[in-house]
N, C-alpha and C positions, 0 to 999 in steps of 0.2 A: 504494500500500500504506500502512494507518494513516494516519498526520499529513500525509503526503501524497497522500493518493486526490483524485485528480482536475486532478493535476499532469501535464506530460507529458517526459519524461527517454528520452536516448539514449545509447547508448555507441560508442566507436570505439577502434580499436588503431594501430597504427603501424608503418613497416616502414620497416627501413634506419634504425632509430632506438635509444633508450635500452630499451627494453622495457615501455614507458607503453600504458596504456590511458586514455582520458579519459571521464569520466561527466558528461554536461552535465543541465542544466533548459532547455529547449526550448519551454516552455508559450507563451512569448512570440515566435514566429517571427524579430521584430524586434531582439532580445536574448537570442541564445542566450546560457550561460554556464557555463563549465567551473565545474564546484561539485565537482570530487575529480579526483583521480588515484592511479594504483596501478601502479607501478614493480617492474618484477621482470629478473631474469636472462634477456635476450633480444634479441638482435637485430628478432628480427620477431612482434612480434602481430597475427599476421594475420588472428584474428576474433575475436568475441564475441558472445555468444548470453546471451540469459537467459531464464529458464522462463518457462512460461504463466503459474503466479501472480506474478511479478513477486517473487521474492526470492531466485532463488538464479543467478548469472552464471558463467561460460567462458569463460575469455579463454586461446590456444592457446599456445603459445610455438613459438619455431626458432632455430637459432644461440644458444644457452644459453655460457657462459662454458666452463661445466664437460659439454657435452654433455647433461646433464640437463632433458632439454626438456619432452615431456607439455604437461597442462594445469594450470592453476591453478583454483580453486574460490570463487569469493566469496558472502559475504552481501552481498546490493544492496538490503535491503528499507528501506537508509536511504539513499538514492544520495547524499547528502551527506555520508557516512562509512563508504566500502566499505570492508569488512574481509576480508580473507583467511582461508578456512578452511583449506584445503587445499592440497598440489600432488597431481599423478599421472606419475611419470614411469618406473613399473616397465616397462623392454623397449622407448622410447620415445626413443631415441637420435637419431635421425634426425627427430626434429621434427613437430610435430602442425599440420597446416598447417589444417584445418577441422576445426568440431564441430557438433554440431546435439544438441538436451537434450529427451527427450521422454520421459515417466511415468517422472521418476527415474531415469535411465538418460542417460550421455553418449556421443554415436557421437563417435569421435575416428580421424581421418583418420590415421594413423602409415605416416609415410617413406615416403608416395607410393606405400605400394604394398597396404594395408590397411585395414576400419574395426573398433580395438578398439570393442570394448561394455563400460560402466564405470558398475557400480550406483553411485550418488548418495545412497540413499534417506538415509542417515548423512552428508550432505556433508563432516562432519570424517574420514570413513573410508570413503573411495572404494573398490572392488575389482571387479578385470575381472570380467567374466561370460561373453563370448563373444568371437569375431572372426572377419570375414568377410572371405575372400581368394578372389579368382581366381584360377582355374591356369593359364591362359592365357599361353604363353613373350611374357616380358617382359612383362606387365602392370603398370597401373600405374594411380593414382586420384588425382582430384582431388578430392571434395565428395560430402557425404551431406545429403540431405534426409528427415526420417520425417515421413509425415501417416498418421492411420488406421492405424498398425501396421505401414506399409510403407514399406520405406527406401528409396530413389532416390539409387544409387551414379551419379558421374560419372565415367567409368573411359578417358577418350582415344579409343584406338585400338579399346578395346573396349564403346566405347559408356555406354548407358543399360542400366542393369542393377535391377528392381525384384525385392527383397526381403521376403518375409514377417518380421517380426521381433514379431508378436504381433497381426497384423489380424484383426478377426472376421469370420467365415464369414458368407458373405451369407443373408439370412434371411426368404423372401418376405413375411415377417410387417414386417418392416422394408422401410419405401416409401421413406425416407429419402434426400434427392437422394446422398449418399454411399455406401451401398449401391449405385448403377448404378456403381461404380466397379469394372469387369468384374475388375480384380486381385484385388477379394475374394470372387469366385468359388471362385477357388484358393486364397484364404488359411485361417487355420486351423489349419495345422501348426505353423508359426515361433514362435520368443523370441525374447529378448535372448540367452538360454543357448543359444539352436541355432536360428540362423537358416536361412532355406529360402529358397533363388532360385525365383523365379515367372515371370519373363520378361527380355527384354534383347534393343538391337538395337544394331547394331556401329554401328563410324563409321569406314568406308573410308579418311577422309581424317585420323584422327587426332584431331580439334579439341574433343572432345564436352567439356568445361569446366565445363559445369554442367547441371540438371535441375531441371523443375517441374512436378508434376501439374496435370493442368489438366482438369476437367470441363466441357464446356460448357453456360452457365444456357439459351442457346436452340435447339439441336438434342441433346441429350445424350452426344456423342463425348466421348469418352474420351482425352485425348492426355496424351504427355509431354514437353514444351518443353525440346530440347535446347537451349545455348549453347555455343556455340564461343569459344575464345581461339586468338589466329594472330597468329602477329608475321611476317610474310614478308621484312621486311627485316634479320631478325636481334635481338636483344635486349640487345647491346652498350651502344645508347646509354638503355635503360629503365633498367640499374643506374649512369648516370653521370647520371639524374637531365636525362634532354634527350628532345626526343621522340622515339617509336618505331614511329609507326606504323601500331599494330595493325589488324587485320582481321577481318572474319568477322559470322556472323548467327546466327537464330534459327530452329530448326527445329522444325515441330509434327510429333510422330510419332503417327499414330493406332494406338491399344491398345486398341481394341473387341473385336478378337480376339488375345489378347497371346500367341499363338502365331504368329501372323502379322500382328506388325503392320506398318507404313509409314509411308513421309515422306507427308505429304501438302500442307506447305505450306512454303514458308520467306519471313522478311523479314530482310531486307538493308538494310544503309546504307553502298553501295562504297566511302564516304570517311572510315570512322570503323569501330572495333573493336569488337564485341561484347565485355561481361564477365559479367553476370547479369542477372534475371529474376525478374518478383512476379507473382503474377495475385491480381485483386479482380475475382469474378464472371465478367465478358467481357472485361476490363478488362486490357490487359496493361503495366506499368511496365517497358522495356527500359532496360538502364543502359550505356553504350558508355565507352571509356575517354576517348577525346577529342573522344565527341560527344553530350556529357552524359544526361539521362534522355529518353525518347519515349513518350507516354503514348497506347497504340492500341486501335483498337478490334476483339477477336477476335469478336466474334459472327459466327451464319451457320456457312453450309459456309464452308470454306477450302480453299482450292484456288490452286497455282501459286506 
């Protein structure tokens, strides 16, 4: 952005810590370098997200001093000098563990068991606009993903949960590899102000931890890349800072017909924990806790 287009800058949060977020310069792989930081009320800031144009940043908070968690709002369009514009902590007691910022609009994960909807378009004057909960005895969520107008809740027990929140209706007039994305068939209805569930598939065993659209560039299936997190031997020694562990994989669930869709493939790495997930193309980025990134190839049917 401005005086620096054509730079490249990253941000990270911290957990178990002071309430720091750190904004580095990156351009040089070989020399990264913290160029700011932004200190707030928090034990853990567990994400940070910035817009598509690159000027407006999210950073969550949890464990606040005074309870007062939400999120905070930054100007990043000079990463050498973040500024705070805002907090959001109306009804937000219990801590905003994920967010994802898409047309103005911030999905905020609140106390594991919701995602507010929080117009932006003023980032000095944030204000809810909607919120989406399951009814489901004892539910409970971890992470929201929006592409194309549709939110991809990661909900446990209760799975992969896709959401209309403003996708447009699919329009034979539009060829567009996006369009085959059979969810906006259905879409249509939804906002941010009155979101509308469009499909969703359970997770028997609990672990579903994250989610990502995945269209594929050489057969055209439609899936959504569940993740799993699983600590089987307890998580005792992960808050004392020793190892823990973890467990679990990556499941592709085909939604060609998102009334019925299925597992159709899963990858494992029995000695190392799944955490999240990117797709470039066919391309999948697996990130595992202790067994660092794995860069694969999804092309093709998938199968086993």
């Amino acid at each position: 952005v401005g005086k620096h287009e054509g730079k490249d800058f990253a941000a990270t949060g911290t957990v178990f810590g002071n309430g720091e977020a750190y904004f580095w310069d990156v351009t040089n792989p070989d020399s990264m370098l913290i160029i700011d930081t932004v200190t707030v009320d928090a034990r853990n800031v567990n994400d940070v997200k910035i817009s598509e144009d690159g000027r407006v940043g999210v950073i969550s908070r949890e464990g606040a001093s005074n309870r007062k968690n939400g999120f905070v709002i930054l100007d990043v369009s000079d990463p050498y000098n973040v500024e705070i514009l805002s907090t959001f902590n109306d009804d937000m007691t219990g801590g905003v563990h994920n967010t994802f910022i898409y047309e103005n609009h911030v999905y905020a994960v609140n106390n594991g068991r919701k995602y507010d909807i929080i117009n932006i378009e003023d980032p000095r004057n944030p204000f809810r606009v909607g919120i989406f909960e399951l009814d489901t005895p004892g539910h409970s969520i971890h992470d929201v993903w929006v592409e194309n107008g549709i939110a991809y809740s990661s909900n446990w027990h209760d799975g992969v949960v896709a959401v209309d929140v403003g996708g447009l209706k699919f329009s034979e007039k539009d060829r567009s590899d996006v369009q085959y994305n059979p969810l906006l068939m259905k879409a249509g209805q939804g906002s941010p102000s009155d979101p509308v569930k469009l499909a969703e598939m359970k997770d028997s065993k609990g672990r579903n931890h994250s989610a990502f659209p995945f269209l594929s560039q050489s057969t055209g299936n439609f899936y959504i890349i569940s993740g799993d997190e699983w600590f089987p031997f307890g998580m005792n020694n992960l808050y004392q800072s020793k190892p823990s562990s973890p467990r679990g994989g990556f499941h592709f669930m085909n939604f060609n017909d998102p009334d019925n869709p299925r597992e159709e493939a899963t990858y494992m790495a029995p000695e190392v924990g799944s955490h999240n997930q990117w797709v470039y193309n066919d391309i999948l980025l697996a990130a595992f806790y202790q067994g660092g990134v794995r860069i694969l190839d999804i092309s093709g049917e998938l199968l086993g």
